[in-house]
DSSP file (Angstrom, degrees, kcal/mol; ACC not computed):
  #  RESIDUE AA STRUCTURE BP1 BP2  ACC     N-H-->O    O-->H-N    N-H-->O    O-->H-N    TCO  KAPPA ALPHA  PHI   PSI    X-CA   Y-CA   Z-CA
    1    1 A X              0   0    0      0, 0.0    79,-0.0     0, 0.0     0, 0.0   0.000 360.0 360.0 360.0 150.2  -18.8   -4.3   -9.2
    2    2 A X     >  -     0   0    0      1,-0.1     4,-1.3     2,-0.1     5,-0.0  -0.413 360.0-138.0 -63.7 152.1  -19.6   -1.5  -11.5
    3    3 A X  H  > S+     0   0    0      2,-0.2     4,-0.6     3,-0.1    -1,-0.1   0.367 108.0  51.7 -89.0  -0.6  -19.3   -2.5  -15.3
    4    4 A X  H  > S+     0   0    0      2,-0.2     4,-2.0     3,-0.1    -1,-0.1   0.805 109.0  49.9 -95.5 -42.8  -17.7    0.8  -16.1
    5    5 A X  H >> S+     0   0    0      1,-0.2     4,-1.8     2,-0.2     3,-1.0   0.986 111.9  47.4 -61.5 -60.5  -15.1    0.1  -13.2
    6    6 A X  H 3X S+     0   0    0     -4,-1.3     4,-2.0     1,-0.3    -1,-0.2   0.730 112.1  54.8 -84.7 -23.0  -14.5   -3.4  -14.7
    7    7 A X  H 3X S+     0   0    0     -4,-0.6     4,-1.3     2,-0.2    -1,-0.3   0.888 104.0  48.1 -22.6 -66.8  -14.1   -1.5  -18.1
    8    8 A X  H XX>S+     0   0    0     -4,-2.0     4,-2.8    -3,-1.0     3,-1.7   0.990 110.0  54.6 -38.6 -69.1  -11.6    0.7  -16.8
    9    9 A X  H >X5S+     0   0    0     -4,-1.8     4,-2.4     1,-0.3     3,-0.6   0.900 114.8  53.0 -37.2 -72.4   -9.6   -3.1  -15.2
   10   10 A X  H 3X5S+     0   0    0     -4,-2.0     4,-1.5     1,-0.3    -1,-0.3   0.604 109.1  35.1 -33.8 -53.7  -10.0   -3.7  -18.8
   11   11 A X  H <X5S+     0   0    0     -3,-1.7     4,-1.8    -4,-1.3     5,-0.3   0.833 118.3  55.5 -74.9 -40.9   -8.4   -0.6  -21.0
   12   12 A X  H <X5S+     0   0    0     -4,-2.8     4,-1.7    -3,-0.6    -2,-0.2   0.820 112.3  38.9 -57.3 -45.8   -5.6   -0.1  -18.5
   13   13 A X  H  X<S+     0   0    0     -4,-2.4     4,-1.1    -5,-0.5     5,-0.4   0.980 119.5  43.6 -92.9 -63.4   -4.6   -3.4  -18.6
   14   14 A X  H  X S+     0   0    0     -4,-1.5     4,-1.8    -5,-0.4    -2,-0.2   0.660 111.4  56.8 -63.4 -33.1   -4.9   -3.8  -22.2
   15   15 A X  H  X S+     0   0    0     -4,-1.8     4,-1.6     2,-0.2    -1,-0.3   0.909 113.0  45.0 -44.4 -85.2   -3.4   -0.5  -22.8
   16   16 A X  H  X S+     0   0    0     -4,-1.7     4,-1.8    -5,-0.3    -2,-0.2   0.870 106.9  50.0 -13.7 -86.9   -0.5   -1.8  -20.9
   17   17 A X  H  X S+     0   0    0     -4,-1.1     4,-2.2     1,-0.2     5,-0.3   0.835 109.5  56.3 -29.5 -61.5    0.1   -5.1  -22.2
   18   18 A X  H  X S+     0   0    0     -4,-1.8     4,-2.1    -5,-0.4    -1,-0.2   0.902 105.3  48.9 -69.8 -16.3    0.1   -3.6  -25.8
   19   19 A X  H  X S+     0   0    0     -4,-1.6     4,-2.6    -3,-0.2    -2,-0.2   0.922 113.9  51.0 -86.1 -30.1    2.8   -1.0  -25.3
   20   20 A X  H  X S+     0   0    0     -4,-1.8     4,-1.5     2,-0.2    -2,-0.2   0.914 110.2  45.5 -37.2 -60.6    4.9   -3.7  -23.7
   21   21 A X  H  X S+     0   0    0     -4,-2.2     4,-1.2     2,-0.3    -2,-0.2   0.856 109.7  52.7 -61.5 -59.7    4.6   -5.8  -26.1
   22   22 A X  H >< S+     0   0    0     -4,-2.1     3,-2.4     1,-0.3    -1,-0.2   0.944 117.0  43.6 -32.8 -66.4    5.3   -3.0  -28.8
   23   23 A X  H >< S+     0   0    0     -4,-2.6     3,-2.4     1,-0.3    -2,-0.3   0.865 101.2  65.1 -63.3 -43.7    8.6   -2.2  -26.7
   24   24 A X  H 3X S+     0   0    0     -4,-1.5     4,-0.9     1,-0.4    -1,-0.3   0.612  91.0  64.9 -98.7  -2.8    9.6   -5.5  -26.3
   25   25 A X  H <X S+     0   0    0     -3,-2.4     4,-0.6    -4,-1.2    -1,-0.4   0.319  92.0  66.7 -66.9   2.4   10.0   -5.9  -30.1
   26   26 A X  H <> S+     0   0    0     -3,-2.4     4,-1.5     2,-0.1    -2,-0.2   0.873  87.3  62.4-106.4 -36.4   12.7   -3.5  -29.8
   27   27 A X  H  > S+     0   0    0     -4,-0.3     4,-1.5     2,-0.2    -2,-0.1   0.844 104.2  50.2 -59.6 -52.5   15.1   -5.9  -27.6
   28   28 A X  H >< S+     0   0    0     -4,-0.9     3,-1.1     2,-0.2     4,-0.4   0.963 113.1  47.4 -40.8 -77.1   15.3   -8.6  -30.8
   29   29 A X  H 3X S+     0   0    0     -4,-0.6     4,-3.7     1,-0.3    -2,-0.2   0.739 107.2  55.5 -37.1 -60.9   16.4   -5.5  -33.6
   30   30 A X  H 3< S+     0   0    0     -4,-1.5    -1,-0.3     2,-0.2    -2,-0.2   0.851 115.4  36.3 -59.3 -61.6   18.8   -4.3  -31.1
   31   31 A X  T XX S+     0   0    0     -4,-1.5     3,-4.2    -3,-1.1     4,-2.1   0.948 113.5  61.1 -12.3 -92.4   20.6   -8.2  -31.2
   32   32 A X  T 34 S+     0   0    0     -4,-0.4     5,-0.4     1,-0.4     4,-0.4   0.718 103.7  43.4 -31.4 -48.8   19.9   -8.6  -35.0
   33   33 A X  T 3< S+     0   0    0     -4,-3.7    -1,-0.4     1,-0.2    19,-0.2   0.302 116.1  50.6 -89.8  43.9   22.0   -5.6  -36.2
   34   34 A X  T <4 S+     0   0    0     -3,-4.2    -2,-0.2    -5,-0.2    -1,-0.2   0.180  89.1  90.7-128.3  -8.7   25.2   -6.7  -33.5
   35   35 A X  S  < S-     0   0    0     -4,-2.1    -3,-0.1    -3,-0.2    -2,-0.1   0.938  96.2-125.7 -66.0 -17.8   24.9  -10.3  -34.9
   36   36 A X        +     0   0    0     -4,-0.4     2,-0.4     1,-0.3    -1,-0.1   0.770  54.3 152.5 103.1  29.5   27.5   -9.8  -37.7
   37   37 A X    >   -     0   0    0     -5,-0.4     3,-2.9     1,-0.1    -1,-0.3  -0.837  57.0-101.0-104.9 159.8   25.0  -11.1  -40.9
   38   38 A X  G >  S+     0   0    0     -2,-0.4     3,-0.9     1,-0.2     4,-0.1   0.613 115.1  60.8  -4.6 -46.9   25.7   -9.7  -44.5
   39   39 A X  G >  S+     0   0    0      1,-0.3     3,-1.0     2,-0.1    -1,-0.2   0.877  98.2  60.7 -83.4 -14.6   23.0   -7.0  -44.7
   40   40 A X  G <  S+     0   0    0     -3,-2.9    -1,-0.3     1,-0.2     8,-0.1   0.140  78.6  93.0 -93.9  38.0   24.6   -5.3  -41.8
   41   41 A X  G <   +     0   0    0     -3,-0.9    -1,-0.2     1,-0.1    -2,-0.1   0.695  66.2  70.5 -83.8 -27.9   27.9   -4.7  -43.6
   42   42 A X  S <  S+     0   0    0     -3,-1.0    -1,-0.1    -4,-0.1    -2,-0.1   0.948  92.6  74.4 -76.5 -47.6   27.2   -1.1  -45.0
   43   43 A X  S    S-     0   0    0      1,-0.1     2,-0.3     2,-0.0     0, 0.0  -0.035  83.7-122.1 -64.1 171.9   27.4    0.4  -41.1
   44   44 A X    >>  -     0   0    0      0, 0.0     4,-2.0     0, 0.0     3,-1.3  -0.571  31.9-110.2-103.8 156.7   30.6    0.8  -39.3
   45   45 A X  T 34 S+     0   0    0     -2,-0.3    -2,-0.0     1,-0.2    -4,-0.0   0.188 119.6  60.4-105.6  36.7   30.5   -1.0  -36.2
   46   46 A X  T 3> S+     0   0    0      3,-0.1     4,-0.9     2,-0.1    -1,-0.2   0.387 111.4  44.5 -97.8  -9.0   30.4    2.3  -34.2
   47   47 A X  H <> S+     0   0    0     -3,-1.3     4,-2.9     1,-0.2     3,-0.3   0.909 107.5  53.4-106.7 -65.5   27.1    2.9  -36.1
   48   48 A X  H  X S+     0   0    0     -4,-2.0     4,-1.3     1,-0.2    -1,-0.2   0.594 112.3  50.8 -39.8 -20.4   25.7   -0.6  -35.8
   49   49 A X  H  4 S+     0   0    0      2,-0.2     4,-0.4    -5,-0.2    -1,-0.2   0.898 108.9  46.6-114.7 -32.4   26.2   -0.2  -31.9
   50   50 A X  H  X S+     0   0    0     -4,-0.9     4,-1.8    -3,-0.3    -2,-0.2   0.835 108.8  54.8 -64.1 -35.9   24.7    3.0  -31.4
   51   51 A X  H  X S+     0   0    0     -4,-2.9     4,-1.4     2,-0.2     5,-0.3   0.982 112.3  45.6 -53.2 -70.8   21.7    2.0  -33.4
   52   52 A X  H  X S+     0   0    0     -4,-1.3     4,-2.3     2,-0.2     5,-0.3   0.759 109.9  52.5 -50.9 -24.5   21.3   -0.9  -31.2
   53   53 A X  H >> S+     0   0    0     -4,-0.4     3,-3.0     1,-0.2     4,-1.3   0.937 106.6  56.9 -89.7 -73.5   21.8    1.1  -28.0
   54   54 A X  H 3< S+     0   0    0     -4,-1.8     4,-0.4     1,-0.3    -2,-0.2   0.600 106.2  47.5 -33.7 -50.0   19.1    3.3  -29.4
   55   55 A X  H 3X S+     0   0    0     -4,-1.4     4,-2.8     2,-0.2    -1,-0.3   0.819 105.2  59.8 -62.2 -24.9   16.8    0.5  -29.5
   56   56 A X  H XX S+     0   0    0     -3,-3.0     4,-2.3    -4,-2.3     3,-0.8   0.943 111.0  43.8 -56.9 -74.0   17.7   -0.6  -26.0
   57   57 A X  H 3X S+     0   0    0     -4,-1.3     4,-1.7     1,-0.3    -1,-0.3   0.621 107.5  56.0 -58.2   4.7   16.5    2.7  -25.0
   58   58 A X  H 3> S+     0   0    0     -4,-0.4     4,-2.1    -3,-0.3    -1,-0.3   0.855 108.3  47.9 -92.3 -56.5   13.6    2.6  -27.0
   59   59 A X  H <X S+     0   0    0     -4,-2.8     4,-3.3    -3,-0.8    -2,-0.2   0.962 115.0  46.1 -51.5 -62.9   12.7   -0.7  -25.3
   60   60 A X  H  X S+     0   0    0     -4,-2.3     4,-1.8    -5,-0.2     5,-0.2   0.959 113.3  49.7 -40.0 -55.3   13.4    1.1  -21.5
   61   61 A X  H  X S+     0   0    0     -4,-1.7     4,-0.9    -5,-0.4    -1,-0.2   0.927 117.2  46.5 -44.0 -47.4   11.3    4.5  -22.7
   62   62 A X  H >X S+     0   0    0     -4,-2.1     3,-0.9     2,-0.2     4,-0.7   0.907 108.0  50.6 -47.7 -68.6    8.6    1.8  -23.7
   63   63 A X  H >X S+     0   0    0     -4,-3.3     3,-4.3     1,-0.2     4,-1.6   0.911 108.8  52.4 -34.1 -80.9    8.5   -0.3  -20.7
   64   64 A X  H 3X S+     0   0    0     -4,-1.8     4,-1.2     1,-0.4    -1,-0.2   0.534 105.8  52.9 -74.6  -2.2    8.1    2.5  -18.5
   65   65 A X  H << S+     0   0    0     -3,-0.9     4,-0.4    -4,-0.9    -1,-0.4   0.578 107.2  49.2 -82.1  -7.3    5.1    4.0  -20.4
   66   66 A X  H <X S+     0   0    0     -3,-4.3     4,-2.3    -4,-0.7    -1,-0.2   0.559 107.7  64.3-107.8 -15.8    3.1    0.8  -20.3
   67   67 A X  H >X S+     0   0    0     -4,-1.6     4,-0.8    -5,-0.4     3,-0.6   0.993  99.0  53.5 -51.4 -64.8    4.3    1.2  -16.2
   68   68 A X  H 3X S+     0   0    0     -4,-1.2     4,-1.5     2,-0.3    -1,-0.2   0.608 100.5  53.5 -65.4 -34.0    2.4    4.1  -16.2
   69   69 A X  H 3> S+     0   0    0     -4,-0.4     4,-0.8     1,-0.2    -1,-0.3   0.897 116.5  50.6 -60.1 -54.4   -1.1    2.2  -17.7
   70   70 A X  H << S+     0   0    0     -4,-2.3    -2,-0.3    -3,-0.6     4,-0.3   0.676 103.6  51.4 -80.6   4.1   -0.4   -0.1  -14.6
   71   71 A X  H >< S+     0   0    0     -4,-0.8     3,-0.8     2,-0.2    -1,-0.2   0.899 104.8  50.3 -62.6 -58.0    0.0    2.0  -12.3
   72   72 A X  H >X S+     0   0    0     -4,-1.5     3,-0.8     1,-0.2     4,-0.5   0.369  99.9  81.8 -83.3  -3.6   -3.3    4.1  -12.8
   73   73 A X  H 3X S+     0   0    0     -4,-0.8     4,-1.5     1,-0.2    -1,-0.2   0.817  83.9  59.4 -54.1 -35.4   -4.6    0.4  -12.6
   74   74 A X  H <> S+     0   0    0     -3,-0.8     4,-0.8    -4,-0.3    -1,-0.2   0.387  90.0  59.8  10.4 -76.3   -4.4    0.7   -9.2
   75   75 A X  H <> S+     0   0    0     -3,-0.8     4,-2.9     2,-0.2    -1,-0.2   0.805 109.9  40.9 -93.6 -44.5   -6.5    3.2   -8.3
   76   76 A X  H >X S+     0   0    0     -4,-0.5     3,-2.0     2,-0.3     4,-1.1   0.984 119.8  50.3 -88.0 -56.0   -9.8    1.8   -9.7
   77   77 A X  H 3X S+     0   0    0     -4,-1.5     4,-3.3     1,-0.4     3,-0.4   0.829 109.8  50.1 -55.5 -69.5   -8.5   -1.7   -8.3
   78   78 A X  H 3X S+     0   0    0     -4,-0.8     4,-1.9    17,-0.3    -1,-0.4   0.912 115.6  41.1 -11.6 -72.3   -7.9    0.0   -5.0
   79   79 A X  H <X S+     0   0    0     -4,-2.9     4,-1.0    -3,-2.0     5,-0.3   0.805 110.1  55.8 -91.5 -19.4  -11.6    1.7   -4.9
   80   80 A X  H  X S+     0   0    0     -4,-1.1     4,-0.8    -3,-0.4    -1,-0.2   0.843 109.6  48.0 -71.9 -34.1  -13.2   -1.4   -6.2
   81   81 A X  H  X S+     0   0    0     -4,-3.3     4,-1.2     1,-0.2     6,-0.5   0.991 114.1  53.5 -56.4 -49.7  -11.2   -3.6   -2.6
   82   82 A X  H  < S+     0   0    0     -4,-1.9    -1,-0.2     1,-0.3    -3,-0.1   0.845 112.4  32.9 -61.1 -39.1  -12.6   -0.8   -0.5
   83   83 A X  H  < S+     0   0    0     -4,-1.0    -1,-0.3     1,-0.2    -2,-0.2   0.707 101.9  85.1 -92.7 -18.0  -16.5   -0.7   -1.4
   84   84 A X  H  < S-     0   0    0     -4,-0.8    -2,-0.2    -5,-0.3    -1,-0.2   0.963  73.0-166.6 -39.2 -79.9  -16.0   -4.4   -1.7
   85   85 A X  S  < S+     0   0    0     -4,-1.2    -1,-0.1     2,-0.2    -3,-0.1   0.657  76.1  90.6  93.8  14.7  -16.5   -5.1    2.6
   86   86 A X  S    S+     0   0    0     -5,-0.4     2,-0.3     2,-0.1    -4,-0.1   0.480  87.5  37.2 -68.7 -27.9  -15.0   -8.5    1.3
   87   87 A X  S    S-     0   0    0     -6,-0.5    -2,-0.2     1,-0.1     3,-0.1  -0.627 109.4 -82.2-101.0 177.8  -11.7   -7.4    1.9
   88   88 A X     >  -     0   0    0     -2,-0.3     4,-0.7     1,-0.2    -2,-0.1  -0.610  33.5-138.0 -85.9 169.4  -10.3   -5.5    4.4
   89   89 A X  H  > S+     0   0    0      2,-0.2     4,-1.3     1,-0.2     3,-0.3   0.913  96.7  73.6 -89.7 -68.2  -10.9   -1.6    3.4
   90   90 A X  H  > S+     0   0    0      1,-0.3     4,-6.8     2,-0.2     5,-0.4   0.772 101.2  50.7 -10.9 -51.2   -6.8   -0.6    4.6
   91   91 A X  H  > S+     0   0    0      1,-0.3     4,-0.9     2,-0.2    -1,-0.3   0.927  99.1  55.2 -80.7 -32.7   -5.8   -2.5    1.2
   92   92 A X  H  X S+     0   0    0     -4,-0.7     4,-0.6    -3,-0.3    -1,-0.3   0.704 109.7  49.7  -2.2 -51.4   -7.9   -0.9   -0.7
   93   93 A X  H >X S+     0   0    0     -4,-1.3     3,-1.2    -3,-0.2     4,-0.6   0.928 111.0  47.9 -32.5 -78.3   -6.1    2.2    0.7
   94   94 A X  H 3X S+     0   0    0     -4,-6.8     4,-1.1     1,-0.2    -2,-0.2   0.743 105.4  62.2 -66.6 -15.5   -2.7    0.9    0.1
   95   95 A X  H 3< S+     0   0    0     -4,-0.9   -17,-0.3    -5,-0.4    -1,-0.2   0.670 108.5  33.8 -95.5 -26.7   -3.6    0.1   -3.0
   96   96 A X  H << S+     0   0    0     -3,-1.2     4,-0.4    -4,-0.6    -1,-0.2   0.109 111.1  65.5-121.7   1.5   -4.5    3.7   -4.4
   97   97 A X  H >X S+     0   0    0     -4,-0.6     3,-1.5    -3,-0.2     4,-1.0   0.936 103.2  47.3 -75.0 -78.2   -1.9    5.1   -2.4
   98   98 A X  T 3< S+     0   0    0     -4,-1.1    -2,-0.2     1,-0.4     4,-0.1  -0.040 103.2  61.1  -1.4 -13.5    0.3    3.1   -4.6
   99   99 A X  T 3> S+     0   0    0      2,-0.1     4,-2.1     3,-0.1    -1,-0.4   0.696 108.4  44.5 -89.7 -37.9   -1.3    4.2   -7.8
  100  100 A X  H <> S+     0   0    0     -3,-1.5     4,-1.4    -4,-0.4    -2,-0.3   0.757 115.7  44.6 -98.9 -24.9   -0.4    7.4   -7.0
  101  101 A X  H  X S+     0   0    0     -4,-1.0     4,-2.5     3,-0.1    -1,-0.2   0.881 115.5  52.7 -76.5 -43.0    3.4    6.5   -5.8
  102  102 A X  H  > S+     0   0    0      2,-0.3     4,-1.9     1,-0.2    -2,-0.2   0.987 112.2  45.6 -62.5 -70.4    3.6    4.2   -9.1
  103  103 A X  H  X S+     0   0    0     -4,-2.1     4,-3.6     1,-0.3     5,-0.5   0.922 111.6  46.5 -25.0 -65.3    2.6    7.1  -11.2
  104  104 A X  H  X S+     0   0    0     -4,-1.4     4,-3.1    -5,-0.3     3,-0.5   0.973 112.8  51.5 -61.2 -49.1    4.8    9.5   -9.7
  105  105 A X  H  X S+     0   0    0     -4,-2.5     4,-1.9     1,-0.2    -1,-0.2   0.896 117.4  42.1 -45.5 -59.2    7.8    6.7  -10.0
  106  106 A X  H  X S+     0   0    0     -4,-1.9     4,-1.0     2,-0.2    -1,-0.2   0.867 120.7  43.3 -38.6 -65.4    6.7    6.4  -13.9
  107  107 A X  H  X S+     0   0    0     -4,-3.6     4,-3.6    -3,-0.5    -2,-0.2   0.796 111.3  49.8 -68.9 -57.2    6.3   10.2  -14.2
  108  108 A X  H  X S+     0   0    0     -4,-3.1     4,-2.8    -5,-0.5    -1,-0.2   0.902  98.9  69.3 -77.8 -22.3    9.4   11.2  -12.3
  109  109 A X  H  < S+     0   0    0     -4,-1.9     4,-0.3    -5,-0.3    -1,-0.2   0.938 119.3  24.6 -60.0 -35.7   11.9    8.3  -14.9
  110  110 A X  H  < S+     0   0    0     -4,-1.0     3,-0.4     1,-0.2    -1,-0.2   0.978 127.4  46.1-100.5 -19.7   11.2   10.9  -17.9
  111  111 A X  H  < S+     0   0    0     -4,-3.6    -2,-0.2     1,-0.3    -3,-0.2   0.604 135.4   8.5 -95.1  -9.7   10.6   13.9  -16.1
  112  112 A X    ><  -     0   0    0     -4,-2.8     3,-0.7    -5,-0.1    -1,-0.3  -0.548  62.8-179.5-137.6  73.3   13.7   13.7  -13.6
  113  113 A X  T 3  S+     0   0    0     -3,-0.4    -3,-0.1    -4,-0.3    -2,-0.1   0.915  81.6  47.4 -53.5 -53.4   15.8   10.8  -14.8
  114  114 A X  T 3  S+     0   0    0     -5,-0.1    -1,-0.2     2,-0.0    -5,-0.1   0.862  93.4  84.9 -57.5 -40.3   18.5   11.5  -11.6
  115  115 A X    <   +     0   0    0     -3,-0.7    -3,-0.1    -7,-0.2     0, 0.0  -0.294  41.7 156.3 -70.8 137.6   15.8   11.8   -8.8
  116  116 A X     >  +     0   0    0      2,-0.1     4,-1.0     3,-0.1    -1,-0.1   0.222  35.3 113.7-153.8  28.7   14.9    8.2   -7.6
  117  117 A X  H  > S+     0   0    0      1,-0.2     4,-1.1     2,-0.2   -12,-0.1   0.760  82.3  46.1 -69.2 -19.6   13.5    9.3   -3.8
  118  118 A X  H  > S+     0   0    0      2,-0.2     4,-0.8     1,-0.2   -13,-0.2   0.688  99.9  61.9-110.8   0.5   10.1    8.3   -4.6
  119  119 A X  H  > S+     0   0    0      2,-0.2     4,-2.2     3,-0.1     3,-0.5   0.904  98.4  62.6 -71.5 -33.5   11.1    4.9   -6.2
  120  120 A X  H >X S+     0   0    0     -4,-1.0     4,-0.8     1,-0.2     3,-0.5   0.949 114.7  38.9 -48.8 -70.1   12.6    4.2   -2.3
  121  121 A X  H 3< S+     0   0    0     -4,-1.1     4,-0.2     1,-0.2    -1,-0.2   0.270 111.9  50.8 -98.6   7.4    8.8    4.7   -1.6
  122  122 A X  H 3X S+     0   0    0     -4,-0.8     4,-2.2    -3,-0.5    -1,-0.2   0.832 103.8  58.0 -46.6 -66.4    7.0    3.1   -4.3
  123  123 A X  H <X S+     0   0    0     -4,-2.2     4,-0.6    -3,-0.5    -2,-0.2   0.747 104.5  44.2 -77.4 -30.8    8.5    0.2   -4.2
  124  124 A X  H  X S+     0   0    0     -4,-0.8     4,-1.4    -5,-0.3    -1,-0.2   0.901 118.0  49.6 -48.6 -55.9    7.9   -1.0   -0.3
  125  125 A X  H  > S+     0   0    0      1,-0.3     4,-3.5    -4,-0.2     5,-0.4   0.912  98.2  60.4 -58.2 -53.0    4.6    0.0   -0.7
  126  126 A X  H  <>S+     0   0    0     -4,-2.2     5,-0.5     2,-0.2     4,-0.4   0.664 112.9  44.7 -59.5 -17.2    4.1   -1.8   -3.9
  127  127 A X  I  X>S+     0   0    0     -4,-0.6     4,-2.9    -5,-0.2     5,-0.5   0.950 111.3  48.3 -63.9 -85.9    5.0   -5.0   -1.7
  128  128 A X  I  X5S+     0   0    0     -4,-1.4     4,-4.6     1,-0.2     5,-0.3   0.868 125.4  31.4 -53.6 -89.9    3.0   -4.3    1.0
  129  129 A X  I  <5S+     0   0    0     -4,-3.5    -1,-0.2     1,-0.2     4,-0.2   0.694 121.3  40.6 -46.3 -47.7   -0.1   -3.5   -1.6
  130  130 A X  I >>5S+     0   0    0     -3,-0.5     4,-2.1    -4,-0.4     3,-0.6   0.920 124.0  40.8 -76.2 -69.1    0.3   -5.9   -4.7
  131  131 A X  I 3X<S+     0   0    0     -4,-2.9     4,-1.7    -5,-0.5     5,-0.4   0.908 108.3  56.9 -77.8 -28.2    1.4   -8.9   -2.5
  132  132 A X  H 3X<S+     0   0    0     -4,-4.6     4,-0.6    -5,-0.5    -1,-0.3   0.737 106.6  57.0 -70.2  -6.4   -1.1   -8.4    0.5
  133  133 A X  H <> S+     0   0    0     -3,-0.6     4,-1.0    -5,-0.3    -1,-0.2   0.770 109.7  43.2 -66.2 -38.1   -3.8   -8.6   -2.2
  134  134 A X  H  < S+     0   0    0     -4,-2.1     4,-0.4     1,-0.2    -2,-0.2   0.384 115.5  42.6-106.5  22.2   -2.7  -11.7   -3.2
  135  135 A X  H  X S+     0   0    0     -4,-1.7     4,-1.9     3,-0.1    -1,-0.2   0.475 111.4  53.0-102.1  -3.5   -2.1  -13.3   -0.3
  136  136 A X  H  X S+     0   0    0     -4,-0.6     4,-1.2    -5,-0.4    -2,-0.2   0.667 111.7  48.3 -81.1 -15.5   -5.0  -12.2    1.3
  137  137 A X  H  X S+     0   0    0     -4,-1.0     4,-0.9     3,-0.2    -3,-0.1   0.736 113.4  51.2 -82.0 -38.6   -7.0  -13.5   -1.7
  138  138 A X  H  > S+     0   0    0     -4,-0.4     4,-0.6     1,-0.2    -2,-0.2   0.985 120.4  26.7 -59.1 -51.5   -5.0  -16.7   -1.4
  139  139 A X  H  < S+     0   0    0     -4,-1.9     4,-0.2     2,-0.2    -3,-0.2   0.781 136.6  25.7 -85.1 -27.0   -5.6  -17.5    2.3
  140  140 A X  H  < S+     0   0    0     -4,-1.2    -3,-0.2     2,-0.2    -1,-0.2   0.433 112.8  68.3-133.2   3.0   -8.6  -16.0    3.1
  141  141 A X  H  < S+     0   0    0     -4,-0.9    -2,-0.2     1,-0.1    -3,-0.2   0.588 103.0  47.5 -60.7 -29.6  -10.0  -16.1   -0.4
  142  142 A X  S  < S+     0   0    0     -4,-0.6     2,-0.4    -5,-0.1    -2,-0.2   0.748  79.8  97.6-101.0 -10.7  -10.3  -20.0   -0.3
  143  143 A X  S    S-     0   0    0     -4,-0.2     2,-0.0     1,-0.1    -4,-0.0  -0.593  88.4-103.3 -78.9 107.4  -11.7  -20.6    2.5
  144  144 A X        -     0   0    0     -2,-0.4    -1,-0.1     1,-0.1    -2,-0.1  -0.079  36.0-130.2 -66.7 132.9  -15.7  -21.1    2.0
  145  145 A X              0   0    0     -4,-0.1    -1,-0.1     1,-0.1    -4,-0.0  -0.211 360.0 360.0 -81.0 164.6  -18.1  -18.1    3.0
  146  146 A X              0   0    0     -2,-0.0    -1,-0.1     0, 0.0    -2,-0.1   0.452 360.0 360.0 -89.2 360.0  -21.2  -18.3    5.1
């Protein structure tokens, strides 16, 4: 495999992973001001609940932007199955087919929040794609080559 493609695996995913992470600091805050300690005394507890709900959505927004790093993970992952000729080339296929439905799924939560036709076809695919990788690495992945 190219060292610029495994580069790519690398920033995407890492890219990913930190914006999760980021967001997922937001899910504690949102707790901490509804627990009821001292410091949170000065708000009204209509104020306290919207702040928290603010972080919720802060967390959601978050999540789906580090979606979007895995998504376009995909694609390279995808063209690396195909020129592979160890796997079959079709998943390789599905697989960048499926960056480009993942995207648009990613793409369409901020840019059409109501529309959700192309999560119906993301997500099948992303079965199909995701899990035939790994079970095709499991079953025919162990099995020693000639």
């Amino acid at each position: 495999m190219n060292e610029h493609l495994a580069l790519l695996f690398l920033l995407l995913n890492l890219g990913g992973v930190a914006i999760q992470c980021a967001s997922n600091l937001f899910l504690p805050v949102s707790q901490l001001l509804l627990n009821g300690a001292d410091y949170t005394n000065v708000f009204q507890a209509d104020q306290l609940q919207a702040l928290a709900m603010s972080f919720l959505y802060l967390y959601k927004n978050g999540f789906m932007i580090a979606q979007i790093f895995y998504g376009a993970w995909l694609f390279p992952l995808g063209y690396a199955v195909f020129k592979s000729g160890f796997l079959p080339r079709i998943l390789g296929i599905v697989l960048m087919v499926h960056c480009c439905t993942r995207l648009m799924t990613s793409l369409q939560f901020f840019l059409f929040p109501g529309f959700t036709a192309i999560t119906y076809v993301s997500y099948p695919l992303g079965i199909i794609a995701e899990f035939g990788l790994s079970l095709w690495l499991l079953i025919m992945g162990a099995k020693e080559q000639k």
